[in-house]
Backbone as JSON Lines, residues from 0, in Angstrom:
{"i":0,"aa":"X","n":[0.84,-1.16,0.0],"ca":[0.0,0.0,0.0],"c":[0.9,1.23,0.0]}
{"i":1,"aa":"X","n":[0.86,2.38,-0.9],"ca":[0.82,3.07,-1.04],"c":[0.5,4.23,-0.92]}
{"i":2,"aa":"X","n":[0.56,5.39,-0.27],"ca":[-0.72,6.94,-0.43],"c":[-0.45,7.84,-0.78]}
{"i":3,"aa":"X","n":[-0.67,8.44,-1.93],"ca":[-0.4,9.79,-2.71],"c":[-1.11,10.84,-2.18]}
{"i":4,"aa":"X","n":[-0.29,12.21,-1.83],"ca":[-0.75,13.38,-1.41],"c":[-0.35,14.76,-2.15]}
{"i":5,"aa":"X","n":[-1.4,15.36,-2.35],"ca":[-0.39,16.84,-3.33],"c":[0.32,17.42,-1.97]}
{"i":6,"aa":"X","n":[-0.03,17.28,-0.96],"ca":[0.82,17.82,0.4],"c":[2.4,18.01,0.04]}
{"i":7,"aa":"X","n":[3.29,18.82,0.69],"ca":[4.65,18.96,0.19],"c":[5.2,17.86,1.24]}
{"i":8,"aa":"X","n":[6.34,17.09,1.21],"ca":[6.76,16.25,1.99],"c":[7.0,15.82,3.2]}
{"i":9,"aa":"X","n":[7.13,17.41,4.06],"ca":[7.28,17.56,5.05],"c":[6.07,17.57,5.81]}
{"i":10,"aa":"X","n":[4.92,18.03,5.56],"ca":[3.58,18.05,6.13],"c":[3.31,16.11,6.03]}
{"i":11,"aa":"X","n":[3.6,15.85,4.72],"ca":[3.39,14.42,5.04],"c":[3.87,13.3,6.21]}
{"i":12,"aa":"X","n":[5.52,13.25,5.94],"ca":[6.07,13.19,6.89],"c":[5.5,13.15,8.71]}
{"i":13,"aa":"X","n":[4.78,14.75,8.53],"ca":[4.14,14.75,10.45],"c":[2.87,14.16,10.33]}
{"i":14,"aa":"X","n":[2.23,13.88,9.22],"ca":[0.82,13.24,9.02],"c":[1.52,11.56,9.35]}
{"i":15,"aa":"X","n":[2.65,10.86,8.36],"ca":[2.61,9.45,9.08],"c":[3.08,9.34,10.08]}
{"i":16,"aa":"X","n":[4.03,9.88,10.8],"ca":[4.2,9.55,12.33],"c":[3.09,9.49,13.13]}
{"i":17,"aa":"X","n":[2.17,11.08,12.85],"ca":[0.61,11.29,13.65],"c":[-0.2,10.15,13.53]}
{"i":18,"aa":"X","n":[-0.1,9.37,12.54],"ca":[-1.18,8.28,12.14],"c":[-0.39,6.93,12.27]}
{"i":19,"aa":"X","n":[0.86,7.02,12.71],"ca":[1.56,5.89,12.57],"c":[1.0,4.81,11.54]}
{"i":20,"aa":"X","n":[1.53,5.57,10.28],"ca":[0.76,4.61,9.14],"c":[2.09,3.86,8.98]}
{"i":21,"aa":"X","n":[1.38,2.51,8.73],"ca":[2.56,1.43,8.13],"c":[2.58,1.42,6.82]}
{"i":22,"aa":"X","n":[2.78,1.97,6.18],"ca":[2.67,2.32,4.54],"c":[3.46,3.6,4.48]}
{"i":23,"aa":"X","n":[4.34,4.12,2.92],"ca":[5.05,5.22,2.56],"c":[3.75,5.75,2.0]}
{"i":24,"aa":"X","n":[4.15,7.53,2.3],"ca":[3.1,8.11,1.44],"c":[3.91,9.68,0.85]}
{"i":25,"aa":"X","n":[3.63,8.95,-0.1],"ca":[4.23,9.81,-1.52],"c":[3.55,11.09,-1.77]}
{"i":26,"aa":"X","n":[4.27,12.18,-1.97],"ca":[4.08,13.68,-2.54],"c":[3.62,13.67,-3.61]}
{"i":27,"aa":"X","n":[2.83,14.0,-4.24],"ca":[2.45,14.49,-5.71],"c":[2.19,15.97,-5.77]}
{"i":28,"aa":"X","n":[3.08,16.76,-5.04],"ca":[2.72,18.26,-5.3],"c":[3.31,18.82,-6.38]}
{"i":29,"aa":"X","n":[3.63,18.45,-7.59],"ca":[3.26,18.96,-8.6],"c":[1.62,18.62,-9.55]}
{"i":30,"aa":"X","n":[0.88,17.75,-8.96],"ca":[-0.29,17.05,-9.43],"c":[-0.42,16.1,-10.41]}
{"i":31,"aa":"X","n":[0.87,15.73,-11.25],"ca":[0.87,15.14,-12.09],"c":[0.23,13.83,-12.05]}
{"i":32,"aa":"X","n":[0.29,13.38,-11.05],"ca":[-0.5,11.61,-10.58],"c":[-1.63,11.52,-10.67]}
{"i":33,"aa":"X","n":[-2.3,12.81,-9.38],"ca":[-3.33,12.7,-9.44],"c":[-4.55,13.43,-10.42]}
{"i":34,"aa":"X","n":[-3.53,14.27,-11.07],"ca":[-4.5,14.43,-12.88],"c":[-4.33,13.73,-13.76]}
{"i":35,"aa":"X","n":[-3.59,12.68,-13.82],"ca":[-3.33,11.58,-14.75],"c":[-4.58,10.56,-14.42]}
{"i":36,"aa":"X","n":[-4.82,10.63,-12.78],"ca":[-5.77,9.41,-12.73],"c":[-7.64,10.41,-11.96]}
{"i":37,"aa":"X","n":[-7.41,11.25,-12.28],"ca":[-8.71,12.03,-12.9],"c":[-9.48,12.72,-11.73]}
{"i":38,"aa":"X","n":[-8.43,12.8,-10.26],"ca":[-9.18,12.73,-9.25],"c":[-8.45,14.6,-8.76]}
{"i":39,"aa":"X","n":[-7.68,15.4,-9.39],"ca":[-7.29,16.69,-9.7],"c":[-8.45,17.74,-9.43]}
{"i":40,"aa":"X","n":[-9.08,18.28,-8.82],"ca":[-9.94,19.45,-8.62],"c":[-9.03,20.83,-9.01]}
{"i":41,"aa":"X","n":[-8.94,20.92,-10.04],"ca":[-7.88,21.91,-10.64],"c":[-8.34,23.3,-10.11]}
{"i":42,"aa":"X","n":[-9.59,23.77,-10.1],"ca":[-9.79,25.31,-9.36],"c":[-8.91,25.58,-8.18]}
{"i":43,"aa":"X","n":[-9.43,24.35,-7.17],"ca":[-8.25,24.48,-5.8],"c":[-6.77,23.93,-5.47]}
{"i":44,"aa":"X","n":[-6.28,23.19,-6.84],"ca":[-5.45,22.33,-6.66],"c":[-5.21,21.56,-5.72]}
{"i":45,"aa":"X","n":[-6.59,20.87,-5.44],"ca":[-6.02,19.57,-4.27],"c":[-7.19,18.38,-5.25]}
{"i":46,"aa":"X","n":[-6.65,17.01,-4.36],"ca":[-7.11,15.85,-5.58],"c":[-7.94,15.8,-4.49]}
{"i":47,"aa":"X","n":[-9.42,15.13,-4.95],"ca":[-11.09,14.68,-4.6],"c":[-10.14,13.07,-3.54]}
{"i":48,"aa":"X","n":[-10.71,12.74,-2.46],"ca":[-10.1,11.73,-1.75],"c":[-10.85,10.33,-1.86]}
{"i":49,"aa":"X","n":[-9.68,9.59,-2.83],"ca":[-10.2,8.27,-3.53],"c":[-8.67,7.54,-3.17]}
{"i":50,"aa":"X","n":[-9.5,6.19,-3.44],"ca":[-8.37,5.32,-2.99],"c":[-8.59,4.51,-4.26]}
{"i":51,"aa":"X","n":[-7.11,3.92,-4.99],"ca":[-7.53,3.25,-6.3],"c":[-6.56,1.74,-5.9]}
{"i":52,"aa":"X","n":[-6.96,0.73,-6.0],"ca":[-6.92,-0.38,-5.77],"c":[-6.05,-1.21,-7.15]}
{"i":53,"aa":"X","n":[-4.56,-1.22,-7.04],"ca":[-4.23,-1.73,-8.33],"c":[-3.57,-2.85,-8.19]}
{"i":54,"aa":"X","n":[-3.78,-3.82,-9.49],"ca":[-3.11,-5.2,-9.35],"c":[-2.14,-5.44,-9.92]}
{"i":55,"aa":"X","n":[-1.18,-6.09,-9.52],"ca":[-0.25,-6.63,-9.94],"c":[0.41,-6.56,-11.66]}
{"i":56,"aa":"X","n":[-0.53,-6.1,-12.14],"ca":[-0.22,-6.01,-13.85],"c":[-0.26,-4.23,-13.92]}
{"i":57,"aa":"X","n":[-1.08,-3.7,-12.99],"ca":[-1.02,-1.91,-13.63],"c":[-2.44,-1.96,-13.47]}
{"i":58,"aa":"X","n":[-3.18,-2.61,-13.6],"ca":[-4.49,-2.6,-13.83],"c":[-5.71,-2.1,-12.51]}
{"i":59,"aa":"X","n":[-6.75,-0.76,-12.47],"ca":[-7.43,-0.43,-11.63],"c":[-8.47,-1.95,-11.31]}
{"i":60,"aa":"X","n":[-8.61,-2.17,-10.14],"ca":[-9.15,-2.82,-9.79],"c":[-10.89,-2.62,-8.92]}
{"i":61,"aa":"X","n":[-10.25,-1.37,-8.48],"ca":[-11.65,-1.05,-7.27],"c":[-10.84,0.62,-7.23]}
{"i":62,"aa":"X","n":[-12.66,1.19,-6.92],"ca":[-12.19,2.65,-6.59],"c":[-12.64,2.76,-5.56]}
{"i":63,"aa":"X","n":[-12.32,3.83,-4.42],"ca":[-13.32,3.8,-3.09],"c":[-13.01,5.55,-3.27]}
{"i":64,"aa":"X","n":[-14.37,6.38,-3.44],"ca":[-14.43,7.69,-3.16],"c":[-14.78,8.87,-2.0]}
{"i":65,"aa":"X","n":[-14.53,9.74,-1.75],"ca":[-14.97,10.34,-0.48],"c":[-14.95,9.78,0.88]}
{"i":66,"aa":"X","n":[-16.32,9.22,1.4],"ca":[-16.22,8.67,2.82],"c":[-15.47,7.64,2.56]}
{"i":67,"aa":"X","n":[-15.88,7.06,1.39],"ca":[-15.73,5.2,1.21],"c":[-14.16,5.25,1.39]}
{"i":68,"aa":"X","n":[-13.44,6.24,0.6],"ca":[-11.57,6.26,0.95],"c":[-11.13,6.31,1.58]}
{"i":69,"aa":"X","n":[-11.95,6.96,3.07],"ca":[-11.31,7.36,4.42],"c":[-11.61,6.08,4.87]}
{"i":70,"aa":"X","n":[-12.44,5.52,4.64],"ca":[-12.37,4.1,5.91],"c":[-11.43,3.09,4.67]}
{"i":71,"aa":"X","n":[-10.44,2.55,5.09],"ca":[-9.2,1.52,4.07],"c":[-10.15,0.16,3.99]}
{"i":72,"aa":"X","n":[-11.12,-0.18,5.07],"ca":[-11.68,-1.79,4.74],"c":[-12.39,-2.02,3.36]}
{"i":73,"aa":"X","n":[-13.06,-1.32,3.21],"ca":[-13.48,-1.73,1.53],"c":[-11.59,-2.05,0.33]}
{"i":74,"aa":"X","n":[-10.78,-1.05,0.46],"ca":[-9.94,-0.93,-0.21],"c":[-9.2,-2.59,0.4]}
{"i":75,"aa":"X","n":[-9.23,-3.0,1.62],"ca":[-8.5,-3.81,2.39],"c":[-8.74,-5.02,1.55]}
{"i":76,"aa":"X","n":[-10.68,-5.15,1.64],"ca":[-10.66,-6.52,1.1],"c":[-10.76,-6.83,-0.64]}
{"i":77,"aa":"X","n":[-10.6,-5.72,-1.32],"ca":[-10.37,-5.68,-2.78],"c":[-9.22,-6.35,-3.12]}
{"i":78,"aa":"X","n":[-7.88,-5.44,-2.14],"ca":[-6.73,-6.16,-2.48],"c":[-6.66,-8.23,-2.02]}
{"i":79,"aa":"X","n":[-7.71,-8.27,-1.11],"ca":[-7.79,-9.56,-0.79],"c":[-7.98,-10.73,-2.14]}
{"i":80,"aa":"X","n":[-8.94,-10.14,-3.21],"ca":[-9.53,-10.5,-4.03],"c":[-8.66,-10.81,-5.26]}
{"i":81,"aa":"X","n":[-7.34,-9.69,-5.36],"ca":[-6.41,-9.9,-6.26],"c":[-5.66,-10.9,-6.25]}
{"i":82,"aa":"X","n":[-6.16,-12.04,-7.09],"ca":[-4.8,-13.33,-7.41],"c":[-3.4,-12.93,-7.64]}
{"i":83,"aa":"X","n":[-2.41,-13.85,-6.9],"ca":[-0.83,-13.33,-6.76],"c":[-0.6,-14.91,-7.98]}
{"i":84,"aa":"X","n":[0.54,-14.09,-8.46],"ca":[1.1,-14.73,-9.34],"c":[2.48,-15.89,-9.12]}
């Protein structure tokens, strides 16, 4: 797992210690990621909060939007669902 933020690195940084997340979470403050994958609110420059679920080949699997992204169990048991090779 993964988590992309347009946040600059350092704000991230005090967000995973605060959350003691076991996962890296990656900067995208230039937006390039998250306007590539369509979730960019370009008026305010911050991305809509979705979680995208990808498998093993590149391929989207499951999206979870808004509330559904803040809670990880939907996203949890998607990745459950992905056959390992």
């Amino acid at each position: 797992m993964v988590a992309i933020s347009t946040d600059f690195i350092a704000t991230l940084n005090h967000w995973s210690k605060e959350l003691n997340a076991e996962f890296p979470i990656a900067s995208d403050h230039d937006r390039k990621v998250t306007k590539l994958y369509g979730v960019l609110n370009e008026p305010v420059g911050i991305a809509n909060r979705t979680t995208f679920v990808v498998d093993t080949e590149g391929n989207i699997v499951s999206v979870h939007e808004d509330r559904d992204a803040i809670d990880v169990s939907g996203a949890l048991a998607a990745c459950t669902r992905i056959k390992k090779k």
